[in-house]
C-alpha positions, 0 to 999 in steps of 0.5 A: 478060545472064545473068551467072550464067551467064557461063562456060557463055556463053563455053563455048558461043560456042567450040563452038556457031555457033548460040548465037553467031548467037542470042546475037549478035542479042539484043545488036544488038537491045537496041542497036536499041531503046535507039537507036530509044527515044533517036530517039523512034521508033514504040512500036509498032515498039519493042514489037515489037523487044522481043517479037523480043529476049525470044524470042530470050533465052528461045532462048538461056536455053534453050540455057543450061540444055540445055548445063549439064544435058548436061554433068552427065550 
């Protein structure tokens, strides 16, 4: 995820709890829905776990873009 960003990533999860709490959850979220769509699970329950994952990659984009554009002023 955001491999363009990859050293503001590793910048932010030194200094920011935060972004490693977000950042973390994405990622056992898309660990989640691979294994829940390997065990056939309920698409509803799918879906849902996506829109939870999506949000929490706009948080963390989000977080992204502030810290880049605070460390340019």
């Amino acid at each position: 995820m955001f491999h363009e960003h990859r050293e503001v990533i590793a910048e932010l999860k030194q200094s920011d709890g935060h972004f490693v709490k977000v950042f973390e959850k994405h990622n056992g979220l898309d660990e989640e829905i691979a294994q829940m769509e390997k065990d056939l699970a309920d698409q509803f329950e799918i879906e849902k776990k996506k829109k939870e994952k999506l949000k929490l990659k706009d948080e963390v984009y989000n977080m992204i873009i502030k810290y880049k554009n605070e460390a340019v002023v």
